[in-house]
N, C-alpha and C positions, 0 to 999 in steps of 0.2 A: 282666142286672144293671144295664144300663144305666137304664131309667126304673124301678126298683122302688126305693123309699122305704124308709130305715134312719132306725128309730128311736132315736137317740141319748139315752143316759140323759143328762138334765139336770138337776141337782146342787142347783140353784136352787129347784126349786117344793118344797122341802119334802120329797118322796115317800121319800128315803131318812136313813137314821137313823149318827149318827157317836158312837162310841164309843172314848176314851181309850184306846190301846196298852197301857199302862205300869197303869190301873185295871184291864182286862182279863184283862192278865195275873196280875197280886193278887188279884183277887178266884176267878179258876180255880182257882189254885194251893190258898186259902186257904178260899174257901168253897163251892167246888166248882160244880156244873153248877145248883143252886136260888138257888145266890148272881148267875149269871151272867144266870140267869133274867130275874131278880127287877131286877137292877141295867139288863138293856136294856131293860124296859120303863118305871122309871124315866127313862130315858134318852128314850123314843117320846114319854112325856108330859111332859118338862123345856121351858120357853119355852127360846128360842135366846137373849135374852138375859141373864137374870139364873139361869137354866140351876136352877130348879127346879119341882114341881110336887107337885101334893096327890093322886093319886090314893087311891080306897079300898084297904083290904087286901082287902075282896071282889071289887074290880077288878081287883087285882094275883093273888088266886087263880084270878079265873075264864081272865084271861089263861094263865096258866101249868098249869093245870090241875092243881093243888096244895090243898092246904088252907090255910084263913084261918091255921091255928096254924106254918105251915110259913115262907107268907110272915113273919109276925113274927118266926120265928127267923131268917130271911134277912137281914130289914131291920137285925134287932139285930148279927150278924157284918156289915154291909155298914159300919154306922156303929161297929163294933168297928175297924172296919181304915181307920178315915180316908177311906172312898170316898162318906159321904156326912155329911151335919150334920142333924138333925130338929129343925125348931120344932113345939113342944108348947104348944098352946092349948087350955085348957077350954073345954069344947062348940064347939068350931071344929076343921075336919080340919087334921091332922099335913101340915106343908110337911115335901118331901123336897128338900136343895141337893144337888147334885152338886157334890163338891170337885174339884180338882186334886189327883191322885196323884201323888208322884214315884215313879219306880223307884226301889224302896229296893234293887234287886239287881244286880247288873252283867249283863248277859244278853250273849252272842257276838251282833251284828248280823251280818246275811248280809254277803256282800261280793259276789255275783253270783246268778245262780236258780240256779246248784249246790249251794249254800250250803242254798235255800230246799226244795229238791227230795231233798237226801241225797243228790246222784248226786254221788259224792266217795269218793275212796279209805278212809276209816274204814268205811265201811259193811260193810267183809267182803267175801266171795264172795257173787257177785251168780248168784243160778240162773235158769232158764229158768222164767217165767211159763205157758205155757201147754206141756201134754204133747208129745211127740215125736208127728206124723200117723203115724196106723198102716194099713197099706194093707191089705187082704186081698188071702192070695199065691192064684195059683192051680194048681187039681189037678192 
């Protein structure tokens, strides 16, 4: 371990994608696993700083592997629920902003990884995961 090389994810070149806690969780709740879809890779194609972007609805299908009609009902519940704003230009592509969500909900924050893991007294009776070994007896 001593001269082998770790590669440290580095937060900076771009490579990973940060998405809103508080949208995330709104848009799950509300328009489910095509809304979630739909709203990260809006999120892949947003600039960083005025945090939006134009891609196509054929783009955003073929990403998700969805239909053109499916994405459009996403995009309309995403911009139903304040998670995004659409400028609409004739003969020019639809800008998608990504807004600022608030949590309209009050949620229990963890208060340590027990919290995050369920390993906590509410949970119930906690049974064995895996069977009893069973030996074969002999003759």
């Amino acid at each position: 371990m001593g001269s082998e090389k770790i590669d440290i994810r580095d937060l900076r070149d771009g490579k990973f994608l940060w998405i809103d806690k508080s949208a995330l969780r709104l848009i799950s709740e509300s328009a489910g696993t095509m809304g979630v879809a739909v709203y990260s890779w809006l999120c892949y194609y947003a600039n960083f700083k005025a945090q939006d972007c134009f891609p196509s609805i054929t783009t955003l299908a073929w990403h998700c592997g969805i239909s053109r009609r499916t994405i459009m009902r996403a995009i309309k519940q995403l911009e139903c629920l304040n998670a995004i704003a659409i400028e609409r230009k004739k003969g020019k592509p639809n800008i998608y902003k990504l807004l600022n969500v608030s949590g309209t909900k009050s949620y229990p924050q963890p208060s340590s990884d027990t919290d995050v893991t369920s390993d906590r007294p509410v949970t119930g009776v906690v049974t064995p995961v895996s069977p009893e070994v069973v030996t074969p007896m002999s003759p």
